[in-house]
Residue, then its C-alpha position, 0 to 999 in steps of 0.5 A: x500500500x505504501x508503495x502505490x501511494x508513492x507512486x500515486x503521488x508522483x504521478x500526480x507530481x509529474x502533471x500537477x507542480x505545486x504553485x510553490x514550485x515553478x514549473x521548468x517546462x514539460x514534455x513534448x514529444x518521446x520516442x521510447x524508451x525514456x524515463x523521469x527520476x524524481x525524488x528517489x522514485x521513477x517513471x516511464x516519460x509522456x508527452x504533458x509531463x510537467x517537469x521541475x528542478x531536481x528532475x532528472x530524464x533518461x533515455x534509451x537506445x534509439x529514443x529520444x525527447x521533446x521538452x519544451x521549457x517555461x520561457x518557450x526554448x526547446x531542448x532534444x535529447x538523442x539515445x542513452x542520455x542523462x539530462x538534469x535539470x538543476x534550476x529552473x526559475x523565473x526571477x525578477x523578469x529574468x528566466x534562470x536555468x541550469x542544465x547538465x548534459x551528463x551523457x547523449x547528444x542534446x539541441x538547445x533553441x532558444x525562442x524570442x521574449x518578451x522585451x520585459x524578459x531576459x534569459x540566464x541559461x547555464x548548461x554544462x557538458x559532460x566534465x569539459x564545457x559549461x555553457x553561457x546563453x542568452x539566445x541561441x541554437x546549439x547542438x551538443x553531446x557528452x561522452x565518455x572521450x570527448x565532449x563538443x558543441x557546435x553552434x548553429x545560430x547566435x552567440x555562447x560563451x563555453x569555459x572549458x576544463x582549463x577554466x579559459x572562456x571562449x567565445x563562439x559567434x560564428x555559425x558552425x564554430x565547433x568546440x571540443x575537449x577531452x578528460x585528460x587534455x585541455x580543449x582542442x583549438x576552436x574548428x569549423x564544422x562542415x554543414x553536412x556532419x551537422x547534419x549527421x549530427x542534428x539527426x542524433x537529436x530529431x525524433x523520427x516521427x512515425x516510428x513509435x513516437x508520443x505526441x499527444x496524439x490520440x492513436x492507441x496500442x492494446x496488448x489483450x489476452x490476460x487470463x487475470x488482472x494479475x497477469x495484467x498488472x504484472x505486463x504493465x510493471x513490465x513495460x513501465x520498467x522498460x520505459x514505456x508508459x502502459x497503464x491497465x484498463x478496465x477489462x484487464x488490457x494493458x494500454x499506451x497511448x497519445x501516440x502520434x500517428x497510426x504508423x507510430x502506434x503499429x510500429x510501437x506494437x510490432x516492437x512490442x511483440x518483438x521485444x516482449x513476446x506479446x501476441x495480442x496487440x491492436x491499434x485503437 
């Protein structure tokens, strides 16, 4: 009992912030699987999700994330990412955050304000590179061996791990660092290896993607609610947001398309070994 009202509690917390905490943004979009940590507790990601300071979201192979921030900038995710989000809060017309891309490729872009707003972003990749916004598109990605960002549009301010500022105005300027060695000189990035690299952070609609859409997937054919709940806590595990219906069917839905849903459910007898799936 104890631990399903835990679990009620965060899920009202994953779509209800309290006025007291302002809300960091919400998400958008995912391609599974993916997952939200929360004070100790987890869950699988879905678009509305309302998300807070202290949040940290996960992804797995071949995922990715849609967030959208309180001030309106977009943030995406590619495949085995860990972003937390360390502040996120509006003071005094002045919109302050602090990010950190632990792993995984991400894209930040920032959209216009309101003249009486201003921004103060801080995002930090991997071990190597803390980033300064105002206004901006970049594209980044923390790795084990080598940290880089590359700016698409606008102007940033990276201090690297030898504590030296630089400054990238220029499209395609491209930085890069490893752990054991102080940044490499600035580059220019080719746009086309932008574009291999943009990739890593689109989600691929139409391939099992959630969007608030209104297409279901129904895995059936439980003998008990039992063996029901159990397929649920299976899949909530794995990533995938599945709730139980009335008559003992396992469900995701929001998804975006009919095609996301038939390949989500072909994933879903592949992987699992479920037999009984339909589209609604």
């Amino acid at each position: 009992m104890k631990k399903l009202i835990c679990a009620l509690a965060f899920l009202l917390a994953t779509v209800f912030v309290p006025s007291a905490m302002a809300a960091a943004g919400a998400v958008e979009a995912v391609q599974m699987p993916a997952w939200l940590d929360r004070a100790g507790l987890t869950v699988p990601v879905s678009p509305g999700i309302a998300l807070q300071a202290g949040d940290t979201l996960r992804t797995g192979t071949g995922a990715r994330l849609l967030l959208k921030l309180e001030e309106g900038s977009l943030v995406k995710l590619g495949e085995n990412a860990r972003f937390v989000i360390e502040k996120a809060q509006p003071k005094s017309g002045v919109f302050e955050a602090a990010f950190n891309v632990v792993n995984g490729a991400f894209r930040f872009t920032t959209q216009t304000l309101a003249k009486s707003t201003r921004r103060d972003v801080k995002i930090r990749v991997g071990q190597n590179a803390t980033i300064g916004i105002r206004g901006t598109d970049l594209w980044g990605r923390g790795r084990d061996d080598k940290d880089i960002v590359c700016l698409i549009e606008g102007k940033i301010e990276i201090t690297g791990n030898d504590n030296k500022l630089l400054t990238l105005d220029q499209p395609l300027q491209f930085f890069q660092s490893t752990r054991s060695a102080p940044p490499e000189p600035l580059t220019s990035l080719p746009p086309p290896q932008l574009e291999v690299f943009a990739a890593e952070t689109e989600i691929e609609f139409g391939k099992g993607s959630s969007a608030k859409g209104n297409r279901k997937v129904i895995v059936s054919g439980f003998a008990t609610r039992d063996e029901a709940r159990q397929a649920a806590r299976g899949l909530r595990s794995n990533g995938y947001p599945a709730e139980i219906t009335a008559d003992n069917t396992v469900m995701i839905d929001k998804m975006e398309s009919e095609l996301s849903a038939r390949q989500l459910g072909a994933q879903l007898k592949a992987g699992s070994g479920f037999k009984e799936v339909r589209i609604q």
